[in-house]
CHARMM internal coordinates of N, CA and C (Angstrom, degrees):
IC EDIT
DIST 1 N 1 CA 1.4487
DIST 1 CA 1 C 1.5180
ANGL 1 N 1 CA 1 C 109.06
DIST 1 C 2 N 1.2700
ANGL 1 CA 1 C 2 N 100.92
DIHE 1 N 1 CA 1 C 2 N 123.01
DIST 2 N 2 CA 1.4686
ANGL 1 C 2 N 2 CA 102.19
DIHE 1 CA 1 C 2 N 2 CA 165.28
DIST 2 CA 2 C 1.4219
ANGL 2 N 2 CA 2 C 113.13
DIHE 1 C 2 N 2 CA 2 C -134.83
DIST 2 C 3 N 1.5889
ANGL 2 CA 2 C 3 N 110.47
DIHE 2 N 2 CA 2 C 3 N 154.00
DIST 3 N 3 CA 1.1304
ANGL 2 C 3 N 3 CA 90.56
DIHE 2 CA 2 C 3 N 3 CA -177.48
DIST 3 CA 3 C 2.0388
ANGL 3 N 3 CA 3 C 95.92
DIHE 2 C 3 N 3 CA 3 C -115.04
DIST 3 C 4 N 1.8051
ANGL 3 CA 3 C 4 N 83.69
DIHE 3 N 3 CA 3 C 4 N -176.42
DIST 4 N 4 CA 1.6247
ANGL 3 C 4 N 4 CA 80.59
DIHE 3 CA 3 C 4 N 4 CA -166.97
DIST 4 CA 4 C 1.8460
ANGL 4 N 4 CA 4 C 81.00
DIHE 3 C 4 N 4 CA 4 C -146.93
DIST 4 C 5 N 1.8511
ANGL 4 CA 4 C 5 N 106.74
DIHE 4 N 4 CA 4 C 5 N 173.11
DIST 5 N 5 CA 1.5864
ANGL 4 C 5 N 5 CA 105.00
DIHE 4 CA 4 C 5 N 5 CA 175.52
DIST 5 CA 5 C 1.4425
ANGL 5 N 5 CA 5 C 106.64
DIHE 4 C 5 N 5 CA 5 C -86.95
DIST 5 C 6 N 1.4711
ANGL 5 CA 5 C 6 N 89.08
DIHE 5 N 5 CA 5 C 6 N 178.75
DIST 6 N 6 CA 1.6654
ANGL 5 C 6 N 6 CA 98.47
DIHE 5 CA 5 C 6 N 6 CA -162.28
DIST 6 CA 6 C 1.3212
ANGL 6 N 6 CA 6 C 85.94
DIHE 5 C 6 N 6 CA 6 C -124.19
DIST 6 C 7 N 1.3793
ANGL 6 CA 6 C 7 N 119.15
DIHE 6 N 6 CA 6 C 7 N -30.01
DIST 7 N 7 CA 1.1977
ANGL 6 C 7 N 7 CA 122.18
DIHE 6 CA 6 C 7 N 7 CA -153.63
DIST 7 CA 7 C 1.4399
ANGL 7 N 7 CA 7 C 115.63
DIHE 6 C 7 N 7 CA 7 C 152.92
DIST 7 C 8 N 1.4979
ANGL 7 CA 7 C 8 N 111.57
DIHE 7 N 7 CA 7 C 8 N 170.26
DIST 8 N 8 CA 1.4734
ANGL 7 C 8 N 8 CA 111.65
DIHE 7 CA 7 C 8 N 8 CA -167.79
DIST 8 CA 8 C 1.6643
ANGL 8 N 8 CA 8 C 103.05
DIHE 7 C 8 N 8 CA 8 C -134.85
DIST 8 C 9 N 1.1305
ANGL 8 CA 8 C 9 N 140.49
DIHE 8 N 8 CA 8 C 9 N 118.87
DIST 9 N 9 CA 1.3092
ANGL 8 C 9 N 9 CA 141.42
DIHE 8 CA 8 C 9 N 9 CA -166.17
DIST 9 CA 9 C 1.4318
ANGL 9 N 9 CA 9 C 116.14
DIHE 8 C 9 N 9 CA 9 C -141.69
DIST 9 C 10 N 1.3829
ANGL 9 CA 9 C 10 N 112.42
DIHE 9 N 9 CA 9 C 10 N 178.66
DIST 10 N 10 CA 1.8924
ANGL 9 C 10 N 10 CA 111.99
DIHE 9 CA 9 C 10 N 10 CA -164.91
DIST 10 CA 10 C 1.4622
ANGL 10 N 10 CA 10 C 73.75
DIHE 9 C 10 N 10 CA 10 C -79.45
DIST 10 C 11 N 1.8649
ANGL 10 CA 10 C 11 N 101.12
DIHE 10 N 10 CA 10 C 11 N -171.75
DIST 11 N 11 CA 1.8586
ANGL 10 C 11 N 11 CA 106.82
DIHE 10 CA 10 C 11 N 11 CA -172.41
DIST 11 CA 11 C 1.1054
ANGL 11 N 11 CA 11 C 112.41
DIHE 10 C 11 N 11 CA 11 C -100.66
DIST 11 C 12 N 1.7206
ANGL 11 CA 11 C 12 N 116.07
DIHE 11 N 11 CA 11 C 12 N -2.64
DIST 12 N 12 CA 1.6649
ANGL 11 C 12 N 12 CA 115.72
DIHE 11 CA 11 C 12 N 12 CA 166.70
DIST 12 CA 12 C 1.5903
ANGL 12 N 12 CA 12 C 105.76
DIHE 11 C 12 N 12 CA 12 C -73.84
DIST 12 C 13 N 1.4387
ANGL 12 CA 12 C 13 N 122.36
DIHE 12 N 12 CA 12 C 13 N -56.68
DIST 13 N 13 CA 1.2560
ANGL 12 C 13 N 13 CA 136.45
DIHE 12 CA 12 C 13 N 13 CA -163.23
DIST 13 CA 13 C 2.0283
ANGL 13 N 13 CA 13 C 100.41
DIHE 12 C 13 N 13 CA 13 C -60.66
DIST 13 C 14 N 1.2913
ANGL 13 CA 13 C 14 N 109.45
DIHE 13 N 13 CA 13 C 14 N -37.58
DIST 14 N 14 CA 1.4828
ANGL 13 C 14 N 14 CA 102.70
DIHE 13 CA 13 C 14 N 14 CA -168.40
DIST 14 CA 14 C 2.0223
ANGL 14 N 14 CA 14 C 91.16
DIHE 13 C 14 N 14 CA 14 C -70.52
DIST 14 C 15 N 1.4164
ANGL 14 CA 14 C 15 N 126.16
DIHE 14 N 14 CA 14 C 15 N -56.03
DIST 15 N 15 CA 1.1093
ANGL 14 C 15 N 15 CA 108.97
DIHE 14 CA 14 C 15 N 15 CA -157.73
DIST 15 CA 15 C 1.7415
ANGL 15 N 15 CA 15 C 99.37
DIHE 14 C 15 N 15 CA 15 C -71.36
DIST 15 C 16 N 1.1292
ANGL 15 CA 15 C 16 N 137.82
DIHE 15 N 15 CA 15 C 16 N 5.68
DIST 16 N 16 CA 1.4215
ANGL 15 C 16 N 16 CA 132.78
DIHE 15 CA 15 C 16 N 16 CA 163.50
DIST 16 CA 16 C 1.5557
ANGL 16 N 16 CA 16 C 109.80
DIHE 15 C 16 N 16 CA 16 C -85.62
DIST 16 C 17 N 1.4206
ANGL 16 CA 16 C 17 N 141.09
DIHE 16 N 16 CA 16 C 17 N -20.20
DIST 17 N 17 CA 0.9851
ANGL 16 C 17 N 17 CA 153.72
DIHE 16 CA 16 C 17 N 17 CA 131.82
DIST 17 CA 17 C 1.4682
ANGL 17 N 17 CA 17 C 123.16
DIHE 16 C 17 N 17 CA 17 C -29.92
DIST 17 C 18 N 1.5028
ANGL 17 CA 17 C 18 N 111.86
DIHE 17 N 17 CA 17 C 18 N -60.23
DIST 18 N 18 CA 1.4298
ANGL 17 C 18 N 18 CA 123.68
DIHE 17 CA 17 C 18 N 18 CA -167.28
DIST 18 CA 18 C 1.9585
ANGL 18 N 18 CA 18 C 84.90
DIHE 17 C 18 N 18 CA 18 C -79.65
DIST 18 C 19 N 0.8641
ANGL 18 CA 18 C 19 N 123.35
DIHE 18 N 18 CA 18 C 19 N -60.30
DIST 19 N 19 CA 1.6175
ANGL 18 C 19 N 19 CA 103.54
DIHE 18 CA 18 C 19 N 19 CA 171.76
DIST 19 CA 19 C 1.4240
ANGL 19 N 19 CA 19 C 146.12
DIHE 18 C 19 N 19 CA 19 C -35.26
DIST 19 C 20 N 1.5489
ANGL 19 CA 19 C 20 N 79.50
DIHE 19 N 19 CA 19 C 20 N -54.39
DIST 20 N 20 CA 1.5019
ANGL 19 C 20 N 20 CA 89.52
DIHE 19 CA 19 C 20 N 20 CA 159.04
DIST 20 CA 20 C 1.4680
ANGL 20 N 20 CA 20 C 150.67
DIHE 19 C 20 N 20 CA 20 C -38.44
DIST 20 C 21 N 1.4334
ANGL 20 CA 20 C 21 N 95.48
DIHE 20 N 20 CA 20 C 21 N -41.35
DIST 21 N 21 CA 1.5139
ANGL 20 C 21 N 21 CA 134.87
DIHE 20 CA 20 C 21 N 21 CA -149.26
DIST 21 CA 21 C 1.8642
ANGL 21 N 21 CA 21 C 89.44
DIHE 20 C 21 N 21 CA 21 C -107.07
DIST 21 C 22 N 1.2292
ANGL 21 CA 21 C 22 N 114.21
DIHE 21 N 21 CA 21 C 22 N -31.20
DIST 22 N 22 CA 1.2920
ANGL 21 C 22 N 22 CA 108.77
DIHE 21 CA 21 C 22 N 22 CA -172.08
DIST 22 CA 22 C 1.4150
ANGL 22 N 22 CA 22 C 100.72
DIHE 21 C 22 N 22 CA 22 C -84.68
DIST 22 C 23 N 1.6812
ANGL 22 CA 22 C 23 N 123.33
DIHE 22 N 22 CA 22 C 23 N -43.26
DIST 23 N 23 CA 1.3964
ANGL 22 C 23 N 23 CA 122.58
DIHE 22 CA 22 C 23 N 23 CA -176.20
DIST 23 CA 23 C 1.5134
ANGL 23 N 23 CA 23 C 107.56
DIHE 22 C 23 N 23 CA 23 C -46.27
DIST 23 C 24 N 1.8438
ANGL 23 CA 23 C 24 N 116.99
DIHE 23 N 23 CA 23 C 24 N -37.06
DIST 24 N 24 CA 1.3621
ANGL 23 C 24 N 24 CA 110.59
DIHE 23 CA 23 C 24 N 24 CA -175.15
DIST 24 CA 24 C 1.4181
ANGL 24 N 24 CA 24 C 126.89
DIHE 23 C 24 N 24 CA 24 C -92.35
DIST 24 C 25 N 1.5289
ANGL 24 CA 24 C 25 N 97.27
DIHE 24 N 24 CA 24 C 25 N 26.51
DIST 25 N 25 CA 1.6064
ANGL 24 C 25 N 25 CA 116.19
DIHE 24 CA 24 C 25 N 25 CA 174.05
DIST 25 CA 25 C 1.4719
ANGL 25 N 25 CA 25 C 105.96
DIHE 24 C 25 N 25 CA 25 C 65.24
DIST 25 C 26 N 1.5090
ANGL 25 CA 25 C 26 N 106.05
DIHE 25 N 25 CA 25 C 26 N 39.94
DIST 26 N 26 CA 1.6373
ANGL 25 C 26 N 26 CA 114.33
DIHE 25 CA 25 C 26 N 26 CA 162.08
DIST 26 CA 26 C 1.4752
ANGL 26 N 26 CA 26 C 120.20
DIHE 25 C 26 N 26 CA 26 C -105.52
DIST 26 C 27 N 1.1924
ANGL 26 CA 26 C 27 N 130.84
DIHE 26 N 26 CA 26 C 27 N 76.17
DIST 27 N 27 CA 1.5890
ANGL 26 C 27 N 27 CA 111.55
DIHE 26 CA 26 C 27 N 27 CA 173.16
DIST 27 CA 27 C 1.8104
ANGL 27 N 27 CA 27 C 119.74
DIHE 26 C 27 N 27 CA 27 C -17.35
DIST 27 C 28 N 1.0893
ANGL 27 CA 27 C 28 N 114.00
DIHE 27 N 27 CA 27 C 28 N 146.26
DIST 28 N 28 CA 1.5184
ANGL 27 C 28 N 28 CA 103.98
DIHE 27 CA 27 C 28 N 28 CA 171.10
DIST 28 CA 28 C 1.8248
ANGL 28 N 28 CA 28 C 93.89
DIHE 27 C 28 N 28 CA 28 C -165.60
DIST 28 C 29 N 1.2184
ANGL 28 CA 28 C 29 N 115.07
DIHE 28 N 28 CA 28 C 29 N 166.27
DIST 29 N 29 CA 1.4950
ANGL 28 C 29 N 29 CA 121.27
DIHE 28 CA 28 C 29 N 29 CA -175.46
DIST 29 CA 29 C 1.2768
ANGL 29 N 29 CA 29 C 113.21
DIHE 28 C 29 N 29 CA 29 C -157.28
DIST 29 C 30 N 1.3460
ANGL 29 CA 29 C 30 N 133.42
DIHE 29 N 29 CA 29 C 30 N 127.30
DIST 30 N 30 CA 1.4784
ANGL 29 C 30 N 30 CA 138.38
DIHE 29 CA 29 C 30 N 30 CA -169.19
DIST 30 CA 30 C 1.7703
ANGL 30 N 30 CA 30 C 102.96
DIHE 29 C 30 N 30 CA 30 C -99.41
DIST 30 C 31 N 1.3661
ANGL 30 CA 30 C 31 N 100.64
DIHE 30 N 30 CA 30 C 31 N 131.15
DIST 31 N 31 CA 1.8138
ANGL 30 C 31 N 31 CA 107.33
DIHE 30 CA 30 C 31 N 31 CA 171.86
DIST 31 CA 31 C 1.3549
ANGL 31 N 31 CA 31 C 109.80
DIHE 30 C 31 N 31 CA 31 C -101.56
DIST 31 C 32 N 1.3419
ANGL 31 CA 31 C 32 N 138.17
DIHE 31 N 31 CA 31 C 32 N 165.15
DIST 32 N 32 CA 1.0687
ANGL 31 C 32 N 32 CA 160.44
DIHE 31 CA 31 C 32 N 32 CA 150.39
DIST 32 CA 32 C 1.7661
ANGL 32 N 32 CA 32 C 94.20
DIHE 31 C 32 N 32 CA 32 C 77.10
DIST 32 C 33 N 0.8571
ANGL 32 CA 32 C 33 N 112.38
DIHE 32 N 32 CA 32 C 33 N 19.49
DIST 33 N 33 CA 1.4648
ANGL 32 C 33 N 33 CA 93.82
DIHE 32 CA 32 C 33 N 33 CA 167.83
DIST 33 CA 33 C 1.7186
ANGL 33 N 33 CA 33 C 138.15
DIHE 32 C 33 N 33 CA 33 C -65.69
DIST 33 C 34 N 1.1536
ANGL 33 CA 33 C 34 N 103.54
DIHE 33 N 33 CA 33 C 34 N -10.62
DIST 34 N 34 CA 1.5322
ANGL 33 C 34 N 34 CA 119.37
DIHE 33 CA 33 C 34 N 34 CA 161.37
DIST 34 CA 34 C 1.8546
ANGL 34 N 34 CA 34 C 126.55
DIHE 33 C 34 N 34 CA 34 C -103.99
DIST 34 C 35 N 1.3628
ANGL 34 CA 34 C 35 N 87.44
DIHE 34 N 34 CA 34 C 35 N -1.20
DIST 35 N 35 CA 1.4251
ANGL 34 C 35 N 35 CA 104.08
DIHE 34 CA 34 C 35 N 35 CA -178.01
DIST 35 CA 35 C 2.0356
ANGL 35 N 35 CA 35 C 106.13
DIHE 34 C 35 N 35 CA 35 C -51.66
DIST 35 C 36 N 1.1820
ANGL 35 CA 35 C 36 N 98.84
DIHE 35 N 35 CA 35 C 36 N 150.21
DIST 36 N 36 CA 1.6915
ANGL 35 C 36 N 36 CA 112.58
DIHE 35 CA 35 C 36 N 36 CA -158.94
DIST 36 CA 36 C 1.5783
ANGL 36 N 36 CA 36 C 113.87
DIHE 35 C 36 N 36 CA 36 C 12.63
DIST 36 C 37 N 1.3879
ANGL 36 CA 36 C 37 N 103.80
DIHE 36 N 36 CA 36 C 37 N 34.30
DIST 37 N 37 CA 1.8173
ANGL 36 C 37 N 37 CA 92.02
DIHE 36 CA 36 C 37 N 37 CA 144.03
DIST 37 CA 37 C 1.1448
ANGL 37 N 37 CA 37 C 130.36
DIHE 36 C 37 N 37 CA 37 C -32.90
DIST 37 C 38 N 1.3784
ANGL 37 CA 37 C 38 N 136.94
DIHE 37 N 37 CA 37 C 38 N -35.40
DIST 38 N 38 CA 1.8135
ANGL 37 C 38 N 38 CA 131.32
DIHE 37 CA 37 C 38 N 38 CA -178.36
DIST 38 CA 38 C 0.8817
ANGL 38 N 38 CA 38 C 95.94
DIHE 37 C 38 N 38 CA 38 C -94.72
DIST 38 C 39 N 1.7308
ANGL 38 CA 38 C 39 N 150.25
DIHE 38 N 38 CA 38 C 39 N -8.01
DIST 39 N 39 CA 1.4577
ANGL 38 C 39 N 39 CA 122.03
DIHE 38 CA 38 C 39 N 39 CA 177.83
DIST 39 CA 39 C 1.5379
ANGL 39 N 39 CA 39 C 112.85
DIHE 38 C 39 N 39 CA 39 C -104.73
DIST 39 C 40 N 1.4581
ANGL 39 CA 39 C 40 N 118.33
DIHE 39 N 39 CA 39 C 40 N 9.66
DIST 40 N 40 CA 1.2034
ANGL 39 C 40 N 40 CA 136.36
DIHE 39 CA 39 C 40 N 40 CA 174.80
DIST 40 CA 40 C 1.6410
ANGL 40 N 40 CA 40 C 119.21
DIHE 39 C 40 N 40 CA 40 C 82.71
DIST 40 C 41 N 1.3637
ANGL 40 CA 40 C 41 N 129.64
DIHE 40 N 40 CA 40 C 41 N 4.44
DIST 41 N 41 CA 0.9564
ANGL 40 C 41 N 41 CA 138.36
DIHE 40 CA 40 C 41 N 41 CA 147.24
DIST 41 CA 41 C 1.4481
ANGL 41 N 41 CA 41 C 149.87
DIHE 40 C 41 N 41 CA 41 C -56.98
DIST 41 C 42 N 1.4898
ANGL 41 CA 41 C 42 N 84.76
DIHE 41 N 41 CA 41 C 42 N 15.03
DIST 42 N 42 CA 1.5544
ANGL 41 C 42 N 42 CA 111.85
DIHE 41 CA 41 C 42 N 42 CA 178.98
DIST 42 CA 42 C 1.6827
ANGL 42 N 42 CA 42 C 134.87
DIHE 41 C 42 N 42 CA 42 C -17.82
DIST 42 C 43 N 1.6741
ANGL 42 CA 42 C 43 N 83.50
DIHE 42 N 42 CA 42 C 43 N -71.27
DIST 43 N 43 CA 1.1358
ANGL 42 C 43 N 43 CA 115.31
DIHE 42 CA 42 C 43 N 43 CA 178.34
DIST 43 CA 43 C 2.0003
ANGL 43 N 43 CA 43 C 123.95
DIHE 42 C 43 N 43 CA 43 C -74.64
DIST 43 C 44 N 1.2135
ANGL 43 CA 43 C 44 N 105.92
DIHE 43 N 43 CA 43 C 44 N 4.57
DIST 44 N 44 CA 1.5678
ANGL 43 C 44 N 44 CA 122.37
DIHE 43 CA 43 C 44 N 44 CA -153.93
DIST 44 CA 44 C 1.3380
ANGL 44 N 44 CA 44 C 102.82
DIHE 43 C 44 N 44 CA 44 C -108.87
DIST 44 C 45 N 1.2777
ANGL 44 CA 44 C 45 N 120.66
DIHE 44 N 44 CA 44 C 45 N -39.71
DIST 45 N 45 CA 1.9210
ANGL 44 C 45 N 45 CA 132.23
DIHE 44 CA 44 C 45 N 45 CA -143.83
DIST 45 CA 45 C 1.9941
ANGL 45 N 45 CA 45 C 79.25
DIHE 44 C 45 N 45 CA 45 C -92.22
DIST 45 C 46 N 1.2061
ANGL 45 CA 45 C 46 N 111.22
DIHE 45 N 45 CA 45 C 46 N 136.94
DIST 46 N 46 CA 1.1247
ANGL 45 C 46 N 46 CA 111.57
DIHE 45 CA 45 C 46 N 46 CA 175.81
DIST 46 CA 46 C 1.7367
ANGL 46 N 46 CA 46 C 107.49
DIHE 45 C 46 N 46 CA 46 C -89.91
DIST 46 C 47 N 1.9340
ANGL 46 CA 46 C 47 N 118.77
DIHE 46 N 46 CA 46 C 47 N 139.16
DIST 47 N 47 CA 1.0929
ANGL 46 C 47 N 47 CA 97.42
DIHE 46 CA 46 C 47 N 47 CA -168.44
DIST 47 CA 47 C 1.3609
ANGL 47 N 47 CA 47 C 108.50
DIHE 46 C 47 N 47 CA 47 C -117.73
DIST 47 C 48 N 1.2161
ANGL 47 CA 47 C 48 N 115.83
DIHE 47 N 47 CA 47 C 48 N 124.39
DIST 48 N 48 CA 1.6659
ANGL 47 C 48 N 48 CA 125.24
DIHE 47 CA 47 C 48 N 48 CA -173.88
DIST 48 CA 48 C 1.6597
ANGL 48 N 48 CA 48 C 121.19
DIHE 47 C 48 N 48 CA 48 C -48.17
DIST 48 C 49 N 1.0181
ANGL 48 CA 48 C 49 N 117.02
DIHE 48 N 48 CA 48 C 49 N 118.42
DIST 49 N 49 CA 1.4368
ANGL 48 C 49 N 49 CA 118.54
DIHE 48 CA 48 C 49 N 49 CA -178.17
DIST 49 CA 49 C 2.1828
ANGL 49 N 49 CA 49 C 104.13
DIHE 48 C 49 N 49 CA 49 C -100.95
DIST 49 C 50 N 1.3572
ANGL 49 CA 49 C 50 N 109.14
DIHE 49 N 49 CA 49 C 50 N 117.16
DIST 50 N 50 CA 0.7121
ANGL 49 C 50 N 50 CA 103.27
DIHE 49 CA 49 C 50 N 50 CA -155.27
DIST 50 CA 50 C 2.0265
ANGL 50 N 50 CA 50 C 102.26
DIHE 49 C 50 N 50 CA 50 C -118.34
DIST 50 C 51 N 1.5662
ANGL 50 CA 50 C 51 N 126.01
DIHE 50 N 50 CA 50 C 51 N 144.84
DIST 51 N 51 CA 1.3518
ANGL 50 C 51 N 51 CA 140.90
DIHE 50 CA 50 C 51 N 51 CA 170.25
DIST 51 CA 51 C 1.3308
ANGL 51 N 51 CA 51 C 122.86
DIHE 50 C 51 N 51 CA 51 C -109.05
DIST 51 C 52 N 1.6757
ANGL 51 CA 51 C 52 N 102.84
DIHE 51 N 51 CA 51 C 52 N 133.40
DIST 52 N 52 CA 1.7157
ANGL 51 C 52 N 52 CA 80.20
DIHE 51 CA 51 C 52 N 52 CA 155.07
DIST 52 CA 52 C 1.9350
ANGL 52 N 52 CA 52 C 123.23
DIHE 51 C 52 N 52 CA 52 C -58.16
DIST 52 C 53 N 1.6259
ANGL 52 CA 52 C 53 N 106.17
DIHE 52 N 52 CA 52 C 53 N 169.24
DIST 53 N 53 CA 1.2785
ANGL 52 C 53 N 53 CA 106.28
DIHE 52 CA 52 C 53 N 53 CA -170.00
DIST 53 CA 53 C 1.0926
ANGL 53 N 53 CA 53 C 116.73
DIHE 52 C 53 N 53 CA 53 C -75.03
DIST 53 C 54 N 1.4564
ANGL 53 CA 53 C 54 N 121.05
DIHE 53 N 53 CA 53 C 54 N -27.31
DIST 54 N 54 CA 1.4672
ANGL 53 C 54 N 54 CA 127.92
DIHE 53 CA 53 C 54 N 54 CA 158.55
DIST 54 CA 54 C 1.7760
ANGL 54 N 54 CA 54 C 126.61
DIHE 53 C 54 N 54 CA 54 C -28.37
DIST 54 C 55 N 1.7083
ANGL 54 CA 54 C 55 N 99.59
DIHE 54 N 54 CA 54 C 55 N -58.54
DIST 55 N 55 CA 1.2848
ANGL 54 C 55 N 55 CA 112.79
DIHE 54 CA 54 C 55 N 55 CA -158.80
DIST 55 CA 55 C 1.8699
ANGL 55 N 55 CA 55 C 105.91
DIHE 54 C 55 N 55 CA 55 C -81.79
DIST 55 C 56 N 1.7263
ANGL 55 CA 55 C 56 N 103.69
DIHE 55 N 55 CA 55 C 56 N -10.26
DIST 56 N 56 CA 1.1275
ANGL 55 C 56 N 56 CA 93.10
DIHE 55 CA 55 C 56 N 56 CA -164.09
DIST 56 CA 56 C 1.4115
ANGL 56 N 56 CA 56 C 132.43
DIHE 55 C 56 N 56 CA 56 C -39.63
DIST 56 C 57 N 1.6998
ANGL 56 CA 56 C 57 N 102.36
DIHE 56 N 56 CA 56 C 57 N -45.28
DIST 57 N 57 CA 1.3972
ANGL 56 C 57 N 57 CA 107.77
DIHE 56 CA 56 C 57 N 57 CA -168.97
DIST 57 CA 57 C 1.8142
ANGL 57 N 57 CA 57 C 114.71
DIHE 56 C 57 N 57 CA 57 C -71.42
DIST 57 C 58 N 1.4782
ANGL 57 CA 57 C 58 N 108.28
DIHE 57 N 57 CA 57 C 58 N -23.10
DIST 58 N 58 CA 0.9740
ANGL 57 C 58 N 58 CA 96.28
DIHE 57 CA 57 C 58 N 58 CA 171.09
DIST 58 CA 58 C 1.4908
ANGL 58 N 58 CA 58 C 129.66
DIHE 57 C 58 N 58 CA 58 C -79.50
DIST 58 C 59 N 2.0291
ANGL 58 CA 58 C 59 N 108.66
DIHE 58 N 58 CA 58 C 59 N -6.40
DIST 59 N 59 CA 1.4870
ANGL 58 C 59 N 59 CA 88.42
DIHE 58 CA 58 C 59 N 59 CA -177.68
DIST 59 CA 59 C 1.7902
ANGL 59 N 59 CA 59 C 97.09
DIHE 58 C 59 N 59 CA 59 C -90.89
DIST 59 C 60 N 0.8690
ANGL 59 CA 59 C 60 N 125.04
DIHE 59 N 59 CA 59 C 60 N -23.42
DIST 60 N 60 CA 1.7163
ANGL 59 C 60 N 60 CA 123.19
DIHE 59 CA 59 C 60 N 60 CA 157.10
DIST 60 CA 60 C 1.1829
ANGL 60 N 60 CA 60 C 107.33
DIHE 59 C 60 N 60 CA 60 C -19.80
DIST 60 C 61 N 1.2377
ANGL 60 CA 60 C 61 N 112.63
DIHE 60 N 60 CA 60 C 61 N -72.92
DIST 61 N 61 CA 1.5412
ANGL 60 C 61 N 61 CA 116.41
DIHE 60 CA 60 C 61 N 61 CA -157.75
DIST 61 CA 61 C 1.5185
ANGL 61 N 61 CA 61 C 94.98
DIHE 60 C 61 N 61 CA 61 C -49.99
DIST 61 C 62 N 2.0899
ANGL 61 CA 61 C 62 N 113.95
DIHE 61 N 61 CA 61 C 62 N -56.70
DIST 62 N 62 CA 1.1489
ANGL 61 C 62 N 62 CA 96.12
DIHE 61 CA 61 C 62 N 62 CA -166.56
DIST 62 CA 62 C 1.3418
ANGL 62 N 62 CA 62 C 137.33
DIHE 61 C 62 N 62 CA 62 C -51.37
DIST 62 C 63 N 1.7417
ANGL 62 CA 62 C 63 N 104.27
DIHE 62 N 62 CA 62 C 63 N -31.08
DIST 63 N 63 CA 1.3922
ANGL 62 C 63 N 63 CA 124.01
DIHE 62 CA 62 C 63 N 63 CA -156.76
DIST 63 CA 63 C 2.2728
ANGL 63 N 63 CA 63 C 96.64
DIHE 62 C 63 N 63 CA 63 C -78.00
DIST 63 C 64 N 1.3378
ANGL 63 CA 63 C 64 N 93.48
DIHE 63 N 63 CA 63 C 64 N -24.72
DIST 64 N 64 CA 1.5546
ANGL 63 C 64 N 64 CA 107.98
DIHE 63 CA 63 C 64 N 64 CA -167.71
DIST 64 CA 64 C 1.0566
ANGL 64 N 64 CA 64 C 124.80
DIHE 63 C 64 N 64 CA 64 C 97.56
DIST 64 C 65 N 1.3193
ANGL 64 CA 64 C 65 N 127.72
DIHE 64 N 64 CA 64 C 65 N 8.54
DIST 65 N 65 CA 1.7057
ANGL 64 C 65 N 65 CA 158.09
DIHE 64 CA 64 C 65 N 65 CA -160.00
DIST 65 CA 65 C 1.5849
ANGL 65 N 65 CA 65 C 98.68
DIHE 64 C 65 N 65 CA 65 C -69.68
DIST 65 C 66 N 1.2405
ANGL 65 CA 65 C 66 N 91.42
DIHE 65 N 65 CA 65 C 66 N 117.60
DIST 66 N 66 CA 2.2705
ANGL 65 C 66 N 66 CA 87.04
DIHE 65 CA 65 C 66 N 66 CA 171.22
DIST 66 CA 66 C 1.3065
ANGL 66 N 66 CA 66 C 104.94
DIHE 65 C 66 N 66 CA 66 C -92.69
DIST 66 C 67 N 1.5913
ANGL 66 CA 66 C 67 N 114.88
DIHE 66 N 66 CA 66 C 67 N 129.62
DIST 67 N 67 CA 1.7057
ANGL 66 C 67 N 67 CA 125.30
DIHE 66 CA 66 C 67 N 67 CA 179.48
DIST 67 CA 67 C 1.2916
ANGL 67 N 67 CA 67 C 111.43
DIHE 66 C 67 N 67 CA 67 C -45.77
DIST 67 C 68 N 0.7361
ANGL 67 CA 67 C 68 N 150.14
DIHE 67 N 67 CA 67 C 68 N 124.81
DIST 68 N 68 CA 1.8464
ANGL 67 C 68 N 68 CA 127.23
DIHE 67 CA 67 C 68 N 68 CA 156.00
DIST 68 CA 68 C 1.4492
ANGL 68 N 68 CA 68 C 109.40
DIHE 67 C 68 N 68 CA 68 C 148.66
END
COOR INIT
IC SEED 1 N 1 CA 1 C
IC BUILD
């Protein structure tokens, strides 16, 4: 298992993603989403929503994402 990005999104949009993706029996996991919380940049740092490499294409499809 490895995982790879799916994509990089604000930190509301990634955990609507990581839901998403789970309803369609995709594991998925968002990084940096707390990243510089104390310097107030909260909302700015884009936060990676991340798949195994396997599932990628299928969470594409879900999300509607064109490969390439």
């Amino acid at each position: 298992m490895s995982l790879v990005e799916l994509g990089r999104y604000n930190r509301n949009e990634a955990m609507i993603i990581v839901g998403r993706l789970d309803s369609e029996g995709i594991d998925a996991v968002s990084f940096d989403g707390n990243a510089s919380i104390a310097d107030g940049s909260y909302f700015l740092i884009p936060v990676r929503v991340m798949v195994d490499e396997d599932d990628l294409e299928k969470a594409q499809r879900v999300l509607d994402i064109s490969a390439g």
